[in-house]
Every structure is written in C-alpha cells, then in structure tokens.
N, C-alpha and C positions, 0 to 999 in steps of 0.2 A: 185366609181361613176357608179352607174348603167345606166346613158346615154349615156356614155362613149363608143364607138364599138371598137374595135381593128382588123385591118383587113391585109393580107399580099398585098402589091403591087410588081404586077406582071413587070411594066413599069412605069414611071413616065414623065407622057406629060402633056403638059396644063396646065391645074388650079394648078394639084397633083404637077408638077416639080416646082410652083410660090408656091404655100403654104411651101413645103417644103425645099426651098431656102430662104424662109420668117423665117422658124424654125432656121434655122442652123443661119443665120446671126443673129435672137435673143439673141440666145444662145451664141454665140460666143462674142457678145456686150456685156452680163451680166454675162461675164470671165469662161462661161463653157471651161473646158480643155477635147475639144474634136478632136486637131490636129489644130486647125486652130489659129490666135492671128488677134484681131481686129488692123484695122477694115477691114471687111469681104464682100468685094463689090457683087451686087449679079452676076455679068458676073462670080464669081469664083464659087460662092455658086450653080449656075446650072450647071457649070460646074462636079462638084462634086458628083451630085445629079441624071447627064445623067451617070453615070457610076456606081453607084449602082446597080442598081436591074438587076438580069439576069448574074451576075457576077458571075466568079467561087464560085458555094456552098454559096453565100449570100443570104438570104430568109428578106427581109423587111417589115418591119409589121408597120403600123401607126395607133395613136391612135387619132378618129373623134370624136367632140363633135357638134350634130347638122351639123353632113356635113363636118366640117372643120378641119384639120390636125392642131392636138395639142400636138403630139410627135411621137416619133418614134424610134425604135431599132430595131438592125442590129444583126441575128445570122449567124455567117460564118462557116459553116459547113468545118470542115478538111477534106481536097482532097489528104493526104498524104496515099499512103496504112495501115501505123501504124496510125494512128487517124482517124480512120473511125467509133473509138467510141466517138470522141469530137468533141466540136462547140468552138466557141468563141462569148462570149455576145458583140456587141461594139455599142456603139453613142448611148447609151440611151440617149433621150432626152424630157423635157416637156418644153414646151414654158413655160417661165416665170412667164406670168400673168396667168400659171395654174397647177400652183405649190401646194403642199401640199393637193392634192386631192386626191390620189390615182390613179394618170396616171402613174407614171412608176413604181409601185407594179404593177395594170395591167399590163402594156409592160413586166416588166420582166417573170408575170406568164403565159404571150402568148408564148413567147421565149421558156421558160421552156417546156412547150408542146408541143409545134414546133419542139424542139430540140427529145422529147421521141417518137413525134412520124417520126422522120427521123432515130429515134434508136441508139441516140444518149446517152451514158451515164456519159458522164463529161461535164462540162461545166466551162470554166476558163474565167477571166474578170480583167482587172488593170483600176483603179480611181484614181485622185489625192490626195495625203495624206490628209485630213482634212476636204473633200470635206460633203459636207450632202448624199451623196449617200453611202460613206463607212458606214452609219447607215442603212440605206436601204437594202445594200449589205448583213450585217450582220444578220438584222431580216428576211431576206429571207432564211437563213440558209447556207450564203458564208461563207465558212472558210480561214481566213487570210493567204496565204502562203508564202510571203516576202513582204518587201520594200527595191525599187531602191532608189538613193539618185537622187537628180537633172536630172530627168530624162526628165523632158517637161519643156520649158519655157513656163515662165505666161507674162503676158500685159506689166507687169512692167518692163519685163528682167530677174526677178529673175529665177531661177532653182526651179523646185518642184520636191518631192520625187515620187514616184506612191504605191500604193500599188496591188498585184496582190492577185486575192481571186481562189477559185476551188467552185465547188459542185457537187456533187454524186449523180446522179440520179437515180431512181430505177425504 
C-alpha cells in the first residue's frame, strides 16, 4: 500500500496513545494472541501503551493510513552483552478492518531495517500455531525453529501451541 507511512514513535500522548489503545483493544476483540484475552477495557489498553516506547531497547513503529494508526510493531533490541547482535520482533498488529493489504509486510520490512540499521543481525519472533501470520512469517523468509505446545491461552480457555521462527540478516 503506497499510502500507507510507517513511522517510529518516540512517546505516545494524545490522539497517538487513544488510536493505539483503539488498536490493541481491536485486536484483542478479533482473538489476536497478543498477551492480552478479551475483553480488553481501554483504562488497561493505555495503560500498556504509556509503557511502551522509551522502554529498554523497544523502538515502536506504527503504520498511518491518512493520519491514522492502523498497526504497529514492536522491535526489542537485546540489552544483554551476548545479544547485542539481536532484536525480537513483537505485537505486530493491523487493525482488522485493514487486513490483507500489505500493512504488516510493511511493519515487518520497517522492523527489519530498523533492526540492520541498529546493527542488528538476528531477528527471532513466536506466533500462535495456525495463525495467518505464520504464512507471513514464512514468505518474509522466517525460518520455523520449534513449537511449544499450550503455551498462551485463547478466549475460549483452551491452550495454544506457539510457534518460534529466526532470520538472518545480512
């Protein structure tokens, strides 16, 4: 989607912390397995959302369509001395009603660059087993490196597996 910006936020006040308390409670409604299990009030969802950006090694990047926040992923740069050559990709997300566009192929290919140029050369990510993003995952060129079994509950109660992926960046 070439209207599409992708940009990093530095804080999230105002409009930016109500859009994307707006996101996550979405998300969370239409059973994304992103930590949270509906329903997702928003006194939690800004909660969550003032504690993000500025965070050790978290770089936030949201994707605006016309002004407005319509997804967002989170790279967490490792602050350990041994991982100072990896990130972790987390909470990609696209608002629902903007889905199947090419906003988190965006998101992940800002991440991805984000992460090369903080000189970073792995990148590791877990998604719930069956999810439509483990298709994602993979045509971005994640490589599958296990499954946990019940590892996050879903809405219903049940147990879901995760799957964790890598990539090598150059």
């Amino acid at each position: 989607m070439t209207s599409v910006a992708v940009e990093e936020l530095k804080s999230v006040e105002g409009t930016i912390e109500a859009e994307l308390a707006s996101l996550l409670i979405a998300i969370v409604e239409d059973g994304g397995s992103i930590g949270f299990l509906p329903p997702l009030d928003n006194r939690a969802a800004l909660k969550y959302w003032r504690e993000v950006p500025g965070g050790d090694g978290v770089i936030l990047l949201a994707a605006k369509l016309q002004g407005r926040i319509v997804g967002s992923i989170q790279l967490q740069l490792s602050t350990k001395p041994n991982g100072s050559h990896r990130a972790e990709i987390a909470k990609l997300m696209t608002h629902p009603d903007y889905r199947r566009k090419g906003i988190g192929r965006l998101l992940m290919q800002a991440a991805e660059s984000q992460a090369v140029q903080e000189k970073r050369t792995l990148l590791v990510l877990d998604t719930r087993e069956g999810d439509p993003s483990n298709l994602l995952y993979s045509s971005l060129g994640y490589v599958q490196a296990g499954r946990i079994p019940d590892y996050a509950r879903s809405a219903d109660g049940g147990l879901d597996a995760t799957i964790y992926y890598y990539k090598k960046l150059d």
